[in-house]
C-alpha positions in Angstrom: 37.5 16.9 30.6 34.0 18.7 29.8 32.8 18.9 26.3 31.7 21.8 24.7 28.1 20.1 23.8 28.0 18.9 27.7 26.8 22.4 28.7 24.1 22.4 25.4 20.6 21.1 26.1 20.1 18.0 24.8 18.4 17.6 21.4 16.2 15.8 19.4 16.0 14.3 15.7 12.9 15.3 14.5 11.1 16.5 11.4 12.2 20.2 11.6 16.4 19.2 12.7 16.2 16.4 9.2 14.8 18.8 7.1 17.7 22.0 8.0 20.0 19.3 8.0 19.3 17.8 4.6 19.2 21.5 3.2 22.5 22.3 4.8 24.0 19.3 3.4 22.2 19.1 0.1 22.2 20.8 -3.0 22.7 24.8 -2.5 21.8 27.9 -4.7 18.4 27.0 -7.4 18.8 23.4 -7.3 18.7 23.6 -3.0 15.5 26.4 -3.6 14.0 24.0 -6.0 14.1 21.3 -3.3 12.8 23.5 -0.4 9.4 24.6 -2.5 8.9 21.0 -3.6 10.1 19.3 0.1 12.6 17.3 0.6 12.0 13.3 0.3 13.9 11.6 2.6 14.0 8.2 0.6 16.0 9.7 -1.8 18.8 11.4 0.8 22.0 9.3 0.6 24.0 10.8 3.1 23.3 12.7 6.4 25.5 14.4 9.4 23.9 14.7 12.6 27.2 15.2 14.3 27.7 17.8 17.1 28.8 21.0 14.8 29.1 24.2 16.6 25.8 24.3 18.0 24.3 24.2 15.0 21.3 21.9 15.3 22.2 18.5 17.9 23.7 17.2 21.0 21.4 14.1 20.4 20.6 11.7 23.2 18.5 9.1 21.4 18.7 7.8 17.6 15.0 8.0 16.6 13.2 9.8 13.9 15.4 8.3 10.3 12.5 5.7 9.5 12.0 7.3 6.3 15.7 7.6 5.1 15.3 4.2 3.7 18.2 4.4 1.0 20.6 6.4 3.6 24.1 4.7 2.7 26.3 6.9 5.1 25.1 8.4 8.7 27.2 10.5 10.8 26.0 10.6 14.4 29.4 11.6 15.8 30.1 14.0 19.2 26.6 13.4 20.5 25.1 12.0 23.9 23.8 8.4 22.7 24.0 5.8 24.7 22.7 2.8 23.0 22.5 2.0 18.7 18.8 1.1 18.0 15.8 2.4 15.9 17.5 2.1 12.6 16.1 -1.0 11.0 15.1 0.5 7.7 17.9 2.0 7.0 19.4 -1.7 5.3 21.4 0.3 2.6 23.7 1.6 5.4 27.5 1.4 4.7 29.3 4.0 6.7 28.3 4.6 10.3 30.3 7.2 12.2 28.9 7.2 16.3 32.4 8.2 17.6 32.5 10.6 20.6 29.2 9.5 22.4 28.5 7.7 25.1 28.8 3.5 24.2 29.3 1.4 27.3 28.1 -2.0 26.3 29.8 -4.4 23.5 26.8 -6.2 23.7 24.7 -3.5 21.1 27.4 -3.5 18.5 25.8 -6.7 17.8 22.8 -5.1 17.0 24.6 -3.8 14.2 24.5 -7.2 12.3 21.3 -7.4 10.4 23.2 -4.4 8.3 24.8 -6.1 5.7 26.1 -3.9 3.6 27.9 -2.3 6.5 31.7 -1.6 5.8 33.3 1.1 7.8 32.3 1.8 11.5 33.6 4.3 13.8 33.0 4.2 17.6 36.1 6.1 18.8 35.9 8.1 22.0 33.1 6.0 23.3 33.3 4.7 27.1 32.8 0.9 25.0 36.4 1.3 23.3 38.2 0.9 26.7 37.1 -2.4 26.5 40.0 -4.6 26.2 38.5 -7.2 24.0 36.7 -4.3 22.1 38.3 -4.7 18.5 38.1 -9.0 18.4 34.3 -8.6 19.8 33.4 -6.4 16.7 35.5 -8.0 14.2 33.9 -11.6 16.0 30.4 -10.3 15.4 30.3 -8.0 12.3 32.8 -10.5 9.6 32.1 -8.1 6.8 33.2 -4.8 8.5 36.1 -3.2 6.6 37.4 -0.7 8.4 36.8 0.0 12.1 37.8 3.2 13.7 39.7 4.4 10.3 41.7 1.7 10.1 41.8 -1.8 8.3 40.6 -4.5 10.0 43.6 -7.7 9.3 42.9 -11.0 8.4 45.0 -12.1 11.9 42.6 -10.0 13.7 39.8 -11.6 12.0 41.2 -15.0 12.7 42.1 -14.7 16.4 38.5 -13.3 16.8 36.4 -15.8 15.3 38.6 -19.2 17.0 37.7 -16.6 20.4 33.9 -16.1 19.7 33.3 -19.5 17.8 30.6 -21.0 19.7 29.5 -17.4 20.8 28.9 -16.7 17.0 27.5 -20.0 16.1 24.7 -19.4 18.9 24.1 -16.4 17.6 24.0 -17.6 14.0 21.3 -20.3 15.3 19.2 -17.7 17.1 19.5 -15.6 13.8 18.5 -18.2 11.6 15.0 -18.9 14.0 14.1 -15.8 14.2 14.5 -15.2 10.3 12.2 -19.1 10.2 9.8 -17.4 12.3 9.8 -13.8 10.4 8.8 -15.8 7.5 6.5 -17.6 8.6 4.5 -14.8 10.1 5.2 -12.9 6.6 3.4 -15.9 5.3 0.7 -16.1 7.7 0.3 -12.1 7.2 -0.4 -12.5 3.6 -2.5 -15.1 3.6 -4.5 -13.1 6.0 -4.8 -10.3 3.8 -6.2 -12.4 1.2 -9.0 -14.4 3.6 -9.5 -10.2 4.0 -9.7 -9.7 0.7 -12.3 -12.3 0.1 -13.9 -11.3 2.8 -13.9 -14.5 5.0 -10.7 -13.6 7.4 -11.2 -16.0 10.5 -13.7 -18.3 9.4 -11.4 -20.9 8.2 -12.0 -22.3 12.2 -13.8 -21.9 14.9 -13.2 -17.9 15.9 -16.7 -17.1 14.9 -18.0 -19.2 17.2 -15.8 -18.8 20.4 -16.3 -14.9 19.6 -19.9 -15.4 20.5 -18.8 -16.7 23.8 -16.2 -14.1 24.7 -18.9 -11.5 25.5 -21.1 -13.8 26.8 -21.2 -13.3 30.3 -23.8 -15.9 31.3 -22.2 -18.4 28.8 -19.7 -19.8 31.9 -22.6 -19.8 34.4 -25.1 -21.6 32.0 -22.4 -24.1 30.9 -22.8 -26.1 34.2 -26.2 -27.2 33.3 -27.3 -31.3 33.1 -26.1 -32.2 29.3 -24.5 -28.9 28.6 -21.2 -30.4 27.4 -22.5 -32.4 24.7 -24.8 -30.0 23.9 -22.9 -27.4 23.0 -20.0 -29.2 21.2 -22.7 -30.8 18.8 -23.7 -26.8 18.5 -19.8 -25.6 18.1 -19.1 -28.5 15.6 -22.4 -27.7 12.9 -21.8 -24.3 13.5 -18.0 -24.5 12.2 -18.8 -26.6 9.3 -21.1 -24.0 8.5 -18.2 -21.6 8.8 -15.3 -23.4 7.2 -17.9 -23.7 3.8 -18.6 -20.3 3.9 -14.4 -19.8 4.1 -14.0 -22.2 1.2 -16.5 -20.9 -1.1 -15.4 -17.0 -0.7 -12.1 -18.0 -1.7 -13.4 -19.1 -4.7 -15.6 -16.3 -5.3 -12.9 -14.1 -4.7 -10.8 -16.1 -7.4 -13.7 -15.6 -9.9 -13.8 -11.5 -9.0 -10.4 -11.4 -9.7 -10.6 -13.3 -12.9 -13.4 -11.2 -14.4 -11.4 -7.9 -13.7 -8.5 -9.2 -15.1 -10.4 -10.5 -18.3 -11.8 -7.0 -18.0 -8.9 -5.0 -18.5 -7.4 -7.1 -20.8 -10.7 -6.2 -23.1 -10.5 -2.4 -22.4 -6.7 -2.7 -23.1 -7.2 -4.6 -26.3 -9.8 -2.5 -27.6 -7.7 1.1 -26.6 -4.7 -0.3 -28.2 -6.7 -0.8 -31.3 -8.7 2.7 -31.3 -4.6 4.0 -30.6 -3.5 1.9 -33.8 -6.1 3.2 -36.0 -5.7 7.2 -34.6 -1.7 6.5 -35.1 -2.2 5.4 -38.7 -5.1 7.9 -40.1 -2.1 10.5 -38.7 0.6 8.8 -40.6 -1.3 8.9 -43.6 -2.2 12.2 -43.3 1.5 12.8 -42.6 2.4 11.2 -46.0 0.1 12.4 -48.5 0.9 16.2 -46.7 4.7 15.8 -46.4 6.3 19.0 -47.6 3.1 20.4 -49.1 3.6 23.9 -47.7 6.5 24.0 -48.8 5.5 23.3 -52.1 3.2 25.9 -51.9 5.3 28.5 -50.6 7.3 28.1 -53.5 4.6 28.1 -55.8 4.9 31.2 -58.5 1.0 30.9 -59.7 -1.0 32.6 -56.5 -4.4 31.3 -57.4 -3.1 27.5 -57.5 -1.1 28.2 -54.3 -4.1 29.8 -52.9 -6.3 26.4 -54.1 -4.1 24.3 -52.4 -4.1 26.7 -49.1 -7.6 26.1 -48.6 -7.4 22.3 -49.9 -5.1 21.7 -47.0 -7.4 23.5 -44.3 -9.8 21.5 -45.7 -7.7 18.2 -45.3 -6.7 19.3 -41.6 -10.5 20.1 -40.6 -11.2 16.4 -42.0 -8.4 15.0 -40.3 -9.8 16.3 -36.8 -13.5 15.2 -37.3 -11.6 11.5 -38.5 -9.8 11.7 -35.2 -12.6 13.1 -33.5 -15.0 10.6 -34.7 -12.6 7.6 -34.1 -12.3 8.8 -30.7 -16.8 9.1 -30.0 -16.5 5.5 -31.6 -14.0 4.0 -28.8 -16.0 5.9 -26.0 -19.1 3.8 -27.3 -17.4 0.6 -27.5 -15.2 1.1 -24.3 -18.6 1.9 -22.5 -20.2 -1.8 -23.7 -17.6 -3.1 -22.3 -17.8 -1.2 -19.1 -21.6 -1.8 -18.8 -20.8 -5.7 -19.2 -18.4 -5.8 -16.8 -21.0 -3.2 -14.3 -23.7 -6.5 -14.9 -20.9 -9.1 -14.7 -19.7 -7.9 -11.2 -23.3 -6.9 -10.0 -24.4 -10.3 -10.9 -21.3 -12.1 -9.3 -21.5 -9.7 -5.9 -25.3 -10.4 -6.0 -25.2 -13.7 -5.8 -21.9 -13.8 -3.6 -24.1 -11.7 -1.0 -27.1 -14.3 -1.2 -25.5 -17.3 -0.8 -23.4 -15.9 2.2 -27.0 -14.8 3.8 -28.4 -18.2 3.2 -24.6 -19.8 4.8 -25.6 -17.4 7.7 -29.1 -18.2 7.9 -28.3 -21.4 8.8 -25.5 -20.5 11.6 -28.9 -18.5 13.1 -31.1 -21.9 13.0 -28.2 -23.3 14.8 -28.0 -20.6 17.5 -32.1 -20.9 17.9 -32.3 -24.3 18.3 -29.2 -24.1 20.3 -31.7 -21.8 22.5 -34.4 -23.7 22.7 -32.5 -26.6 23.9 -31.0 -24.2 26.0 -34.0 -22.9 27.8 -35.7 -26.3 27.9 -32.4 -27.7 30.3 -32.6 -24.2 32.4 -36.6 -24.2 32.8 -35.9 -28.5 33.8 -33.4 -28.0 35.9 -35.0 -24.9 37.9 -38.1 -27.2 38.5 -35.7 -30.0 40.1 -34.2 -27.6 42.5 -37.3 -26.2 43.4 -38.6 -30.0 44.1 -35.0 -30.7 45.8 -34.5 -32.9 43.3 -31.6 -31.7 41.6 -28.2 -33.6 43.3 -25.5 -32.7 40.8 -22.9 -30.0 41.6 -23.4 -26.5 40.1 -21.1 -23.7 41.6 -22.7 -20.8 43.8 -22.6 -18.6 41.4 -24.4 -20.4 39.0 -27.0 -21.8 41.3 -28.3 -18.2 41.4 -29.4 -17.7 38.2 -31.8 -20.4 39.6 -33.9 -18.2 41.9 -36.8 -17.9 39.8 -38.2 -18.7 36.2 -37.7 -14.8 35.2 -33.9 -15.3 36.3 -32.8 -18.0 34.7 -34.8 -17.3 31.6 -33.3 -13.7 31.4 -29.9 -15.2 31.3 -31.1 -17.7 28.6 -32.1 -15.2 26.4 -29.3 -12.7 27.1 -26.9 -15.4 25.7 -29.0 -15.9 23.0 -29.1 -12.4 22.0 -25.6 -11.9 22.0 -24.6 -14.3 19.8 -27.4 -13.3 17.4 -25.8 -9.9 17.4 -22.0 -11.5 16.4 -23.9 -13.3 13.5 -25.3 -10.4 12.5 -22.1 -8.0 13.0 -20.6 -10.6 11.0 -22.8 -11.1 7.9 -23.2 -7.3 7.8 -19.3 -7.1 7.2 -18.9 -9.7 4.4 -22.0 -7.4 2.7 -20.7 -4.3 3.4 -17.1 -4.8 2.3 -18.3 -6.9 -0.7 -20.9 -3.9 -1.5 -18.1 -1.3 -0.9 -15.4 -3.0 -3.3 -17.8 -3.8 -6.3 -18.6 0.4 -5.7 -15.1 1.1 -5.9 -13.8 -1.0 -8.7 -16.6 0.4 -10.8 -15.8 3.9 -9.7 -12.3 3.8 -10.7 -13.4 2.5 -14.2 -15.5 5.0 -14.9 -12.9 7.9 -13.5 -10.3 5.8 -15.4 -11.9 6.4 -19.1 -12.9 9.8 -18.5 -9.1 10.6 -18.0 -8.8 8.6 -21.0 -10.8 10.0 -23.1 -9.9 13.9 -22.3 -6.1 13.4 -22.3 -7.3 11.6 -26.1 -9.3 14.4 -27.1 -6.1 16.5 -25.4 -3.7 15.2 -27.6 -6.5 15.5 -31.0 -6.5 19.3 -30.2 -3.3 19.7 -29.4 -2.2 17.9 -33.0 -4.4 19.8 -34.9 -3.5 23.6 -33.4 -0.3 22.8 -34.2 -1.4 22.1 -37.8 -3.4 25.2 -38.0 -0.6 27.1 -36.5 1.9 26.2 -39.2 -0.5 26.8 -41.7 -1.8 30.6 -40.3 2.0 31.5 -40.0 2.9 30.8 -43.4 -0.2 32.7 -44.5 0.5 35.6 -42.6 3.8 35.6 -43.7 2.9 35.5 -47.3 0.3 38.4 -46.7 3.5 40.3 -45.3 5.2 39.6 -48.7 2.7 40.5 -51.2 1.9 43.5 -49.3 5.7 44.6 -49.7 5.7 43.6 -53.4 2.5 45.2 -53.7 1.2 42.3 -55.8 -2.9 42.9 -56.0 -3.7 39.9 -57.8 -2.5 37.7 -54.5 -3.6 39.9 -52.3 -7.2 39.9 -53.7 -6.8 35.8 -53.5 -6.0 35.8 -50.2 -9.2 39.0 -49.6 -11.7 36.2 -51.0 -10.4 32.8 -49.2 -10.4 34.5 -45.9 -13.6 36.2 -46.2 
């Protein structure tokens, strides 16, 4: 029997059919318009319907586009056209999954549902799979913590009969399981210890990929490797050159250790130093606070005008004081936060500098290798060429190599080619390890410096803010007292107040 959706054209789960259906499905009314002018952020979406709903926005044929519903818990796929479960590996907070009504042939991908395990209730009714006679004990076999399949409760007999049925199916499958996990963490563990050779700047160099790199663009290296000696030659040459290497590893790990260390010892200074500057601020306020603490009411209440009006002005005076204290506290962190910025500034310049030099000195020496690598090189070649012009050369030398042997500009041009090659990987090489180690101590410094002068406005900020709100108190309870004597007609006060504001 024809479905409705079977005469639809088939659709597609991209950005513009999540973001109607997250609107449709989420909040409505200011809450919903709230969430349309600030987007929608699919990590914090919960629970989604893609299901085919009066030609509303599906008739899906392939489950892709949900990467970034990372927390989804319930995900309703049902009356669609899919015929296979797959791109939903971030979606590990999955509990409910509803694919009824589509088109499911092979048991074989329920089993891709495992690595979910917080998986509980699955539907899959109305799928081509579910004629499958051995349909239920095959999921119950393969997915033990599933609750409820197909709206109803899986039974312990069910459960029993299924895994005595699949036992040595499951226990394969639990052996390849537990290898691949081996192997996913050991190539989390290689990854991260790759990103901090990267970080260090000396990714690689812990073997011998420097040196073989120089080789894999070296067209002439094959040709020129058949020459008299050439074997011991160059794995004297590959051994110096990867001791060479395997220091320069070793010592910018350590460099990088010390980086670390003085940024860390860094901010703990800064830190320190802020807190204090914060301490200080929070008790000149306190104090202020204390000896102030119900003064204008006092004053308010106050039937002598001239001593009210004294005290008026006394406590302008004592909030203008208060600000330049503040104020002044504040111009006396700056100076101290920026000693301790410029020590850290010569501190890392002086540790990059010298980080920089010894690495050109390390790679110095990998070029001394490479030219005397050369000259050795070119000595064998112009040797050789000589005893094949005299027919005196008997060893075997493929064709293809012999003709780099035609004459001295030949052989020497190849020579040097080589040569100039693996010159260039030093080079590309050492200018990397500069450039990154350049660009980071650029960036750290950089972020200091845009750090404090957040600091210090959101300080000075907060100073203003504190004492407008002081000022404001105080000019609305002198305006308010103006509006008083001016209704009781008092001249003596209003004369007071005439003087102190002029």
């Amino acid at each position: 029997m024809s479905r409705l959706y079977d005469t639809i054209e088939p659709n597609v789960i991209d950005e513009e059919l999540l973001q109607k259906a997250v609107e449709e499905q989420g909040p409505q009314e200011e809450l919903g318009q709230l969430a349309k002018r600030e987007g929608i952020d699919y990590k914090d979406v919960l629970e989604l319907q893609l299901d085919f709903r009066n030609l509303s926005f599906n008739n899906i044929e392939v489950i892709e586009g949900l990467e970034a519903l990372i927390k989804l818990q319930d995900l309703s796929l049902y009356n669609n056209r899919i015929s296979k479960i797959e791109n939903l590996d971030t979606l590990q907070e999955l509990q409910v999954f509803s694919i009824g009504n589509n088109n499911l042939t092979a048991l074989e991908n329920v089993v891709y549902l495992r690595k979910f395990k917080n998986l509980r209730t699955l539907n899959l009714t109305g799928n081509p799979v579910c004629e499958n006679e051995q349909y239920s004990m095959f999921i119950a076999a393969h997915l033990p913590d599933l609750v409820y399949l197909d709206f109803r409760l899986l039974d312990d007999n069910t459960r029993e009969l299924a895994e005595i049925k699949y036992q040595y199916a499951i226990d394969e499958l639990k052996q390849g399981e537990a290898q691949a996990l081996a192997n996913l963490v050991e190539e989390q563990a290689k990854q991260k210890e790759l990103e901090h050779h990267k970080a260090a700047y000396v990714e690689y160099l812990n073997g011998s990929f420097l040196f073989e790199s120089m080789y894999a663009e070296d067209t002439e290296a094959a040709r020129l490797a058949y020459l008299p000696g050439m074997a011991d030659l160059l794995e004297t040459y590959k051994s110096k050159f990867v001791l060479i290497c395997e220091n320069l590893f070793a010592y910018g790990l350590k460099e990088h250790e010390k980086r670390q260390a003085e940024v860390s010892t860094f901010y703990e200074c800064l830190q320190e130093a802020i807190q204090d500057s914060q301490q200080q601020g929070t008790k000149i306020i306190l104090d202020f606070e204390n000896d102030n603490q119900g003064q204008l009411d006092v004053i308010q209440n106050m039937s002598n005008f001239e001593i009210a009006d004294f005290k008026l002005v006394k406590y302008n005076e004592d909030i203008s004081q208060l600000s330049d204290t503040l104020m002044t506290l504040e111009m006396q962190t700056v100076d101290q936060l920026e000693e301790i910025i410029k020590d850290f500034e010569r501190n890392i310049a002086d540790q990059v500098s010298t980080f920089i030099e010894n690495v050109q000195g390390m790679m110095a020496q990998c070029r001394d290798l490479e030219n005397h690598h050369h000259e050795k090189l070119l000595e064998i070649a112009i040797n050789t060429l000589e005893k094949i012009v005299k027919s005196e050369f008997d060893e075997e030398m493929p064709d293809d190599a012999r003709l780099l042997f035609v004459d001295k500009d030949t052989i020497v041009n190849a020579v040097n080619a080589s040569h100039d090659i693996h010159l260039l990987k030093i080079d590309n090489r050492e200018d990397d390890i500069i450039t990154k180690a350049n660009s980071w101590s650029s960036s750290v410094i950089e972020e200091v410096h845009k750090n404090e002068i957040s600091r210090n406005r959101n300080r000075v900020r907060e100073i203003n803010q504190y004492i407008d709100h002081l000022q404001e108190e105080l000019d609305n309870m002198e305006s308010l007292e103006q509006m008083e004597e001016a209704n009781s007609g008092s001249p003596v006060r209003t004369q007071a107040l005439v003087r102190r504001t002029c």
